[in-house]
matplotlib code that plots the C-alpha trace (Angstrom):
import matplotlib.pyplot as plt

x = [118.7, 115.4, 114.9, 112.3, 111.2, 108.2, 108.5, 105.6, 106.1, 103.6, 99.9, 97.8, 95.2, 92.1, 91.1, 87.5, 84.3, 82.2, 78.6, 78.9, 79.6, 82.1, 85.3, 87.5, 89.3, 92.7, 95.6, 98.5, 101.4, 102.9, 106.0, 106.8, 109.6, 108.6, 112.0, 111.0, 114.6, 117.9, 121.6, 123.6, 127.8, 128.4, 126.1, 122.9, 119.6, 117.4, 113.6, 112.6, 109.6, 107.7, 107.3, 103.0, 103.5, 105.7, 103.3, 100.3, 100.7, 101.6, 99.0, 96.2, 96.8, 97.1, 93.8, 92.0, 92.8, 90.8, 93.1, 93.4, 96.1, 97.5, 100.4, 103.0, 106.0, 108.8, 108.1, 105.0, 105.0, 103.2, 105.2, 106.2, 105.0, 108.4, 106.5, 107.7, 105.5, 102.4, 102.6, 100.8, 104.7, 105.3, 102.7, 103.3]
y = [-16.0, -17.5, -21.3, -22.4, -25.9, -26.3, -29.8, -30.2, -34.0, -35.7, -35.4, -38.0, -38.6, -40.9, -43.3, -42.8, -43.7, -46.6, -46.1, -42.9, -41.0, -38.1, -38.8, -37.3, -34.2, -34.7, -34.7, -33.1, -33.3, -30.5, -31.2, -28.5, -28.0, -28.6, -26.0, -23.4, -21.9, -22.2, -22.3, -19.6, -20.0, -17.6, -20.3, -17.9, -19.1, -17.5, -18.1, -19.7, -21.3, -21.4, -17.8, -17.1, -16.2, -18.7, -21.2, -19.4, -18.1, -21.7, -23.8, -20.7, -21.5, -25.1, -25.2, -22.9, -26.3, -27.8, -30.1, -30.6, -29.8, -32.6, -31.0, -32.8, -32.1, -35.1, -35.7, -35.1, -32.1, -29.1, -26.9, -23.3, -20.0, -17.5, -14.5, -11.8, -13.3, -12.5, -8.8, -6.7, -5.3, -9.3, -9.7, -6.7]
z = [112.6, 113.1, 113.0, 110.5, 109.8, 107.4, 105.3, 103.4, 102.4, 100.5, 100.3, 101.5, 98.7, 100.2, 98.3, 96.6, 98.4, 97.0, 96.3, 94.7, 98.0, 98.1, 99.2, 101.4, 101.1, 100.0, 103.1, 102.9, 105.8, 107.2, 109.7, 111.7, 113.9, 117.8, 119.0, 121.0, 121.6, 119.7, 121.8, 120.1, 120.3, 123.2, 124.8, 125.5, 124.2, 122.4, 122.0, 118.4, 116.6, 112.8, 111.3, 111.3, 107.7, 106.7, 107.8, 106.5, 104.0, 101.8, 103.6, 103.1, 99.4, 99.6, 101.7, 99.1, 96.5, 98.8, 100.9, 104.6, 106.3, 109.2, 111.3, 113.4, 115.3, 115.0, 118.8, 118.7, 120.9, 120.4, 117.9, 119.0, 116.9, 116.7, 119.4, 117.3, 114.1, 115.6, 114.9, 112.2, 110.7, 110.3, 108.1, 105.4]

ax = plt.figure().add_subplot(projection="3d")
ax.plot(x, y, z, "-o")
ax.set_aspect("equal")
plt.show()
């Protein structure tokens, strides 16, 4: 089973601009999980990471409401994209 984490929190609204500027898009945190492999029972490992289209397809449509997106990891490390979600079957 493949390991997903995608926590969309809270969206970070900026406050609004004096002097009749425009603001700030509107923020909006997405955690994703830094794992790049997973320890199965028998002990193997197998290689892990977010789904392409679980992650796109969301923030695609969150983005199109005009916010920003602002990714993390909980460590701060670069997060890992599952390999087998980069595929043109994956995205049907």
């Amino acid at each position: 089973m493949k390991t997903l984490i995608l926590v969309i929190l809270t969206t970070l609204f900026s406050s609004p601009s004096k002097g009749g500027a425009l603001a700030a898009p509107p923020k909006i945190l997405v955690i994703l999980s830094e794992a790049d492999a997973i320890t199965l029972k028998n002990g193997k490992t197998h290689p892990t990471g977010y789904y392409l289209s679980e992650l796109m397809v969301p923030l695609s449509e969150v983005m199109k409401l005009g916010y920003k997106p602002f990714v993390v990891t909980p460590f701060g490390k670069k997060p890992s994209m599952d390999r087998t979600s980069d595929n043109v079957q994956s995205r049907v």
